[in-house]
BANU-307629 format. One record per residue (C-alpha): residue number from 1; residue in one letter; x, z, y. Coordinates in steps of 0.1 Angstrom, whole numbers, padded with zeros to 4 digits. Example, Ala and Ser with C-alpha at 12.3 -4.5 7.8 and 13.67 -1.06 7.14 Angstrom:
% BANU-307629
- pos  code  xx  zz  yy
- 1  a  0123  0078  -0045
- 2  s  0137  0071  -0011
% end
This chain:
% BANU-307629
- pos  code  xx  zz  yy
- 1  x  0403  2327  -0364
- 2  x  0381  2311  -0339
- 3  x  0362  2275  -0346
- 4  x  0365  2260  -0314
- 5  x  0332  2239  -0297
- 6  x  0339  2208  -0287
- 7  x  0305  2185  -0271
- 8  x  0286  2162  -0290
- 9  x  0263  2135  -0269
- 10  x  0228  2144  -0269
- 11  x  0216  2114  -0287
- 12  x  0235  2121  -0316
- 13  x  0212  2149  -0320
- 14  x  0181  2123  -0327
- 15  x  0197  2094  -0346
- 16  x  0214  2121  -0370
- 17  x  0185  2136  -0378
- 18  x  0165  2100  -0384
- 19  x  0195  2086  -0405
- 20  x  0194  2116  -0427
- 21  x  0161  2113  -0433
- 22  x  0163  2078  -0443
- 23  x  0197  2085  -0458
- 24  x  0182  2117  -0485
- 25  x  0143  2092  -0486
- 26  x  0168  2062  -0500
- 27  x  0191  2085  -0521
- 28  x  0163  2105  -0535
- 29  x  0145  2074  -0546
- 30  x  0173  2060  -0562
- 31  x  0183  2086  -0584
- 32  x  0147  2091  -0592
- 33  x  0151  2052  -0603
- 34  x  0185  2056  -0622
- 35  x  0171  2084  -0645
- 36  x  0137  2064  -0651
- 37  x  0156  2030  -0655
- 38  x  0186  2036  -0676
- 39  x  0180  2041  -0713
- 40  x  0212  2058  -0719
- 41  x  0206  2086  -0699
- 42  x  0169  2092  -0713
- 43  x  0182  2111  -0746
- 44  x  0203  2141  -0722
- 45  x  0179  2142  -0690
- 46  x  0153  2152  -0717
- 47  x  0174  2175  -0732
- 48  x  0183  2195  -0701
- 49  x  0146  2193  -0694
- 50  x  0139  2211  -0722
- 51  x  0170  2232  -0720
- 52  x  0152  2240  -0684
- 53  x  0114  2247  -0695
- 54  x  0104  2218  -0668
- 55  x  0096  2183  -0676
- 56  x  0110  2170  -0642
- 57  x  0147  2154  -0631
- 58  x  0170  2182  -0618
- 59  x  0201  2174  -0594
- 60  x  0175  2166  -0570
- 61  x  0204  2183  -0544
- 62  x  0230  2156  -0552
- 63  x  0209  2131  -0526
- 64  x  0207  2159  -0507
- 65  x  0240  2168  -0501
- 66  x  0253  2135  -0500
- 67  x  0230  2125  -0472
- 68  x  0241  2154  -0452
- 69  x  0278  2149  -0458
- 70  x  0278  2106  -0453
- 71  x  0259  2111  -0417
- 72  x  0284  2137  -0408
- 73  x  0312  2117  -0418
- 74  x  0298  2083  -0406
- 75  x  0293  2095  -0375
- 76  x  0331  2108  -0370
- 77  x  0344  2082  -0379
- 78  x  0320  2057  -0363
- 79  x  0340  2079  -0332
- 80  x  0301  2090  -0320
- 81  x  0311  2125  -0320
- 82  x  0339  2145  -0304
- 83  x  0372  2136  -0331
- 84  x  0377  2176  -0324
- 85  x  0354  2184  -0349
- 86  x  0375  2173  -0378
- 87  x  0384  2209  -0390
- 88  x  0349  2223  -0390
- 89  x  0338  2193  -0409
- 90  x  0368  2196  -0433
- 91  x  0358  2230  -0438
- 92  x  0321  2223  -0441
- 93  x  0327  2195  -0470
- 94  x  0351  2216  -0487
- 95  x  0327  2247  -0492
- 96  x  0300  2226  -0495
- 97  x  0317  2207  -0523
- 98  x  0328  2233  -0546
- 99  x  0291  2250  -0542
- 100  x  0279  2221  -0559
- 101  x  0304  2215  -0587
- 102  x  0290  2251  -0592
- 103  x  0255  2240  -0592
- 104  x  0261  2212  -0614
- 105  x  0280  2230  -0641
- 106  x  0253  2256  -0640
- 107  x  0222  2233  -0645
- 108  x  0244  2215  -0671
- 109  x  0260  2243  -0690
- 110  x  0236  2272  -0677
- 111  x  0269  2293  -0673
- 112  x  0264  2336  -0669
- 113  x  0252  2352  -0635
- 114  x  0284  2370  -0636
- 115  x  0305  2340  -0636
- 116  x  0280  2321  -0612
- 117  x  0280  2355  -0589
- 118  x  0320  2357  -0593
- 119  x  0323  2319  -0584
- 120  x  0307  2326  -0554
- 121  x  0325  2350  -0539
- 122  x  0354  2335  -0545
- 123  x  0344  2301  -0522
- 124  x  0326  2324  -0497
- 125  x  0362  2345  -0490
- 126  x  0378  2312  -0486
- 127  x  0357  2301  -0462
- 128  x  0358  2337  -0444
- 129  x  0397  2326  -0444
- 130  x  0390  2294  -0426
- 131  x  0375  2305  -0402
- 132  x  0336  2312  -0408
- 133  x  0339  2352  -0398
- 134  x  0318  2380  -0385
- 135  x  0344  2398  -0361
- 136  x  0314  2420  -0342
- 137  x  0277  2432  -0344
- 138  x  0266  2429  -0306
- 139  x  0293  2438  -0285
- 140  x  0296  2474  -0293
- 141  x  0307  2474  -0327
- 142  x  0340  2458  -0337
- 143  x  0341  2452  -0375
- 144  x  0378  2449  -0385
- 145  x  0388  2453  -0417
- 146  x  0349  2453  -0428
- 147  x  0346  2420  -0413
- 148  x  0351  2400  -0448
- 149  x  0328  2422  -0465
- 150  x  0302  2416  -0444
- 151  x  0309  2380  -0442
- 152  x  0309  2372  -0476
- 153  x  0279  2397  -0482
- 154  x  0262  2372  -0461
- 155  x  0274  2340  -0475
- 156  x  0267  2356  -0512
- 157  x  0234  2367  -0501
- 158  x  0218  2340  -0486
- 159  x  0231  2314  -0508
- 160  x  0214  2336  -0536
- 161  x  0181  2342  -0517
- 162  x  0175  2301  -0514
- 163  x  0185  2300  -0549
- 164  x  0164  2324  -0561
- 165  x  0131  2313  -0541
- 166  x  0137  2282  -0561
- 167  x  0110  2284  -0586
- 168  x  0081  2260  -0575
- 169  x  0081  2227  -0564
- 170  x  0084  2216  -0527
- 171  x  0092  2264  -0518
- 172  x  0130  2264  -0515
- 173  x  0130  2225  -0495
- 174  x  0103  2238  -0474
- 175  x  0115  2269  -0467
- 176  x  0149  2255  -0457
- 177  x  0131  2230  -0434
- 178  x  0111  2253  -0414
- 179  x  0144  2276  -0409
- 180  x  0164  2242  -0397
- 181  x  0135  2234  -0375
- 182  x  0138  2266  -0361
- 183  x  0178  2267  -0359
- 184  x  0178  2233  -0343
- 185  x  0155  2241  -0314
- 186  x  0170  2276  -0305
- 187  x  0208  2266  -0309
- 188  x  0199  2235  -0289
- 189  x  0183  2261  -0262
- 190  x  0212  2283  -0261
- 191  x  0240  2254  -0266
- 192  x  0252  2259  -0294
- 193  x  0267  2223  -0299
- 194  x  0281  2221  -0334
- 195  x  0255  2248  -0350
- 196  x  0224  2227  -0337
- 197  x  0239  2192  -0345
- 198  x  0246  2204  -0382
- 199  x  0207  2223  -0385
- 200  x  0194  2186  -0370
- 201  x  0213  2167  -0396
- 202  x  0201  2192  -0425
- 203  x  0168  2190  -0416
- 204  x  0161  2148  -0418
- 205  x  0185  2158  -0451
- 206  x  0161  2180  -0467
- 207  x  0127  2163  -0449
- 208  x  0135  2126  -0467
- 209  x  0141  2147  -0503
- 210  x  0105  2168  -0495
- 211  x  0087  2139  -0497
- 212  x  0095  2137  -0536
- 213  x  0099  2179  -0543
- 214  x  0064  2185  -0526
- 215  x  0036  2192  -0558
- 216  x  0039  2175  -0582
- 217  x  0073  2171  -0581
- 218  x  0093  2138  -0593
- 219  x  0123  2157  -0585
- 220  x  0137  2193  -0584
- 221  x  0169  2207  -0566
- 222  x  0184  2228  -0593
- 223  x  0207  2249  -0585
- 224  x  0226  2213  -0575
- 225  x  0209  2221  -0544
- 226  x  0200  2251  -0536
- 227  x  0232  2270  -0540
- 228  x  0249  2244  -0519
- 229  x  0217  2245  -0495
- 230  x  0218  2284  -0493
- 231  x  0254  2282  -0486
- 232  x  0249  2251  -0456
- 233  x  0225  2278  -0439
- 234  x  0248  2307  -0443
- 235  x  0276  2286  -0424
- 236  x  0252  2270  -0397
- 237  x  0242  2308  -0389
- 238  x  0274  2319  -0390
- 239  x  0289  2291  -0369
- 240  x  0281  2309  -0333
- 241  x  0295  2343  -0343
- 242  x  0328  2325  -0359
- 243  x  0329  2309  -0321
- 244  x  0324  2341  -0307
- 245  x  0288  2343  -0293
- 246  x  0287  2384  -0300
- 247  x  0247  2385  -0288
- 248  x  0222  2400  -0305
- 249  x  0201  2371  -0307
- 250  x  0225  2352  -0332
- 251  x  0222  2382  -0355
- 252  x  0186  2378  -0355
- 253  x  0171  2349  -0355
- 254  x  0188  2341  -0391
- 255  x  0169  2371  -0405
- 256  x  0138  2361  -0396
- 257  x  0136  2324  -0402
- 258  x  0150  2333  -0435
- 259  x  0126  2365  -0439
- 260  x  0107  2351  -0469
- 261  x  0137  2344  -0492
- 262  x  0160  2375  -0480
- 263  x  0127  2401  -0485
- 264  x  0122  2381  -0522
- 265  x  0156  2389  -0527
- 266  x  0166  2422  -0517
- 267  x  0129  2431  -0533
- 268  x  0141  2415  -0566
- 269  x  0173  2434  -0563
- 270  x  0159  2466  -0562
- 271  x  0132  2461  -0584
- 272  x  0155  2453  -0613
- 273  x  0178  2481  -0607
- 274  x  0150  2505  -0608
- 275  x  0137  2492  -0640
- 276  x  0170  2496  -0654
- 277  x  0175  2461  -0664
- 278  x  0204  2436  -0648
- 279  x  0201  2429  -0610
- 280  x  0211  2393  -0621
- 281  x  0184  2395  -0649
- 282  x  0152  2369  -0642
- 283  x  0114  2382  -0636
- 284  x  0082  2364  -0628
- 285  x  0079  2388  -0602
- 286  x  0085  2370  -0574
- 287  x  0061  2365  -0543
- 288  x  0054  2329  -0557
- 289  x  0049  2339  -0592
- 290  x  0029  2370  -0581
- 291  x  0004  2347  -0558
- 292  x  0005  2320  -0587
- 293  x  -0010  2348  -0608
- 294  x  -0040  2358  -0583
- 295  x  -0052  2318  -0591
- 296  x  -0035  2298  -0561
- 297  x  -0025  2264  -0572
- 298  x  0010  2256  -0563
- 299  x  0000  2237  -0537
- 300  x  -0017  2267  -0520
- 301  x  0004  2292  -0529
- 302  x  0038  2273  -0513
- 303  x  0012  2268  -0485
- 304  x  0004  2305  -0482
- 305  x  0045  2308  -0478
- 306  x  0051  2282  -0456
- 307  x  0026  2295  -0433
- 308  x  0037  2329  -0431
- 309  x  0073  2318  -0426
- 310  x  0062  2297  -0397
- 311  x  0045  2327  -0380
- 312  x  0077  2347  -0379
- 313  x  0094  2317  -0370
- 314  x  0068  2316  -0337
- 315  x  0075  2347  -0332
- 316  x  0112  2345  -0330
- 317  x  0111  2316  -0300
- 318  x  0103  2346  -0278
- 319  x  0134  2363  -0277
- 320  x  0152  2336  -0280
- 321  x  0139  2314  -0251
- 322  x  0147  2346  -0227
- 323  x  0175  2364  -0238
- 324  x  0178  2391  -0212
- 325  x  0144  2406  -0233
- 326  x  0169  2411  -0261
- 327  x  0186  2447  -0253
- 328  x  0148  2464  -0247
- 329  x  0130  2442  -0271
- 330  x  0148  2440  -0303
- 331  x  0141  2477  -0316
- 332  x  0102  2469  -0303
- 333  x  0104  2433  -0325
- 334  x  0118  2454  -0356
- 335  x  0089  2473  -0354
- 336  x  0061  2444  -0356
- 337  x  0084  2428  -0380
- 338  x  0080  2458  -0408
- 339  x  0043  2462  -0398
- 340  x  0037  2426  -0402
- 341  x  0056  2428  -0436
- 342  x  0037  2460  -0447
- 343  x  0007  2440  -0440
- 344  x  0016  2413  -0460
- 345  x  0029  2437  -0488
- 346  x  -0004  2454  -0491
- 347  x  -0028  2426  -0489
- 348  x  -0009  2410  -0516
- 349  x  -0011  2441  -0539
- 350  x  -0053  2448  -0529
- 351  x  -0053  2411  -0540
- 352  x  -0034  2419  -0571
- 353  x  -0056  2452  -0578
- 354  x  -0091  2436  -0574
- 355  x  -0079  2407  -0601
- 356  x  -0070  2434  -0624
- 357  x  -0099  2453  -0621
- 358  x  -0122  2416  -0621
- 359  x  -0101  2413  -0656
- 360  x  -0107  2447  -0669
- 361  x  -0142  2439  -0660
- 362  x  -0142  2411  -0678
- 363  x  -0131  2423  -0708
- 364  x  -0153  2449  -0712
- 365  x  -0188  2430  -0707
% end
């Protein structure tokens, strides 16, 4: 099933991204308001708090969200967009939706990783039937049959990774704005209409809520909005191979503007497994928790983050600006990519080694 590409006016492109912003600022605020302000819900924000470990409101995704989905709306029907784009829009707010029923239910009810996992698979194969598919890798491999798996591997996977990265204030919102930063400016170079337009709108979205996430934070996500935030960037990368753009560039760009969350993940994965415990199990061995324990303050250590994302994010305009580099330079850009993760890899543990040995040190003095 294709998703079809109708135009969208280039000045949409600026006011959606400003009345998002304002849209999430004025939302965000508001709830932040509502929990302070009204008695009746002191007694169970405190105990979900608690329930939580973190003295700070969740559902920080609801203003989120609903910034996102009243811009895109408002503008269709304020008829400043092609009226073509109903069905992608239909299909956004529906999967969009049901990810963050999910995400409230869990930060309510706290319900299994099995069920949450489950759940998610589920809303990611009905969005593989309406359309959001990946039919071909380049344009020598035709998928067929394995095109759902590898479809909702993605959706499940990425949704998870943002999820999971969501452990300090300001990571996941920042992460998610430097990859919509990104998106937005190579979609807009390679016109990719409804792809750019959506990582424009997300990004004045999740800017106005960063103003309150950033350290220390008035507000969190919760998995109110990072599910449904994991699952908006999944589509959005997804939305040029469901309109058949088959090259290589849309297959990776999305990897490495989302590097930092996907390597936390798949290292998390494996990590577990190995230790014989749960893949769905939780650790405080992240790469947040794991620079929070070398003595970086939040602030530094989200910074640290931030800063390497950007750099593969710099690095990825290259290829993208000049696509006919693609063919000869993508095994070449794999290459620097694992050096420049090994790097990181084992700087991080020589870090982690010298502390240890400082402690031991320490103790023995």
């Amino acid at each position: 099933m294709n998703i079809e590409s109708p135009l969208i006016p280039g000045s949409m492109y600026f006011w959606g991204s400003v009345v998002s912003l304002v849209a999430a600022f004025v939302l965000t605020l508001t709830l932040i308001l509502i929990f302070s302000k009204v008695s009746i819900l002191a007694r169970p924000l405190n105990k979900l708090m608690i329930a939580m470990g973190k003295p700070v409101i969740p559902f920080g995704g609801i203003p989120v969200i609903l910034s996102f989905l009243l811009v895109l709306w408002f503008f269709y029907f304020a008829e400043w967009i092609n009226q073509e784009n109903l069905h992608l829009f239909q299909k956004i707010t529906l999967g969009v939706g049901m990810m963050t029923a999910l995400g409230i239910y869990d930060d309510i009810y706290h319900c299994s990783p099995r069920i949450k996992f489950l759940w998610q698979i589920i809303i990611a194969i009905i969005l593989f039937l309406a359309g959001f598919q990946i039919d071909r890798i380049g344009d020598v491999i035709d998928l067929g049959s394995f095109s759902i798996l590898l479809t909702v591997f993605w959706i499940v996977g990425i949704t998870n990774s943002i999820n999971l990265v969501d452990g300090m204030d300001g990571l996941a919102s920042g992460l998610i704005l430097l990859s919509c930063v990104t998106l937005s400016f190579i979609y807009l170079e390679r016109n990719m209409v409804e792809a750019s337009f959506l990582a424009v709108i997300l990004t004045g979205s999740v800017f106005g809520f960063l103003f309150f996430n950033f350290p220390p934070a008035k507000i969190i996500l919760g998995d109110t909005g990072s599910l449904p935030l994991g699952l908006l960037i999944s589509l959005i990368t997804l939305l040029p191979l469901s309109q058949k753009h088959t090259d290589e560039i849309y297959y990776l760009i999305p990897i490495i503007t989302l590097l930092i969350p996907i390597l936390d993940t798949t290292f998390a994965f494996f990590r577990r497994l190995l230790k014989g415990t749960s893949p769905f199990s939780k650790d405080a061995q992240h790469f947040h928790h794991r620079l929070a324990k070398l003595g970086f303050s939040q602030l530094k250590t989200i910074t640290i983050l931030f800063i390497i994302c950007f750099y593969f994010n710099l690095t990825a305009l290259l290829p993208a600006h000049t696509i006919n580099l693609i063919p000869n330079f993508i095994p070449i850009y794999f290459i620097f990519v694992i050096g420049n993760i090994a790097v990181f890899l084992y700087l991080l543990k020589r870090l982690e080694k010298k502390k240890q040995e400082k402690y031991h040190g320490d103790l023995f003095e």
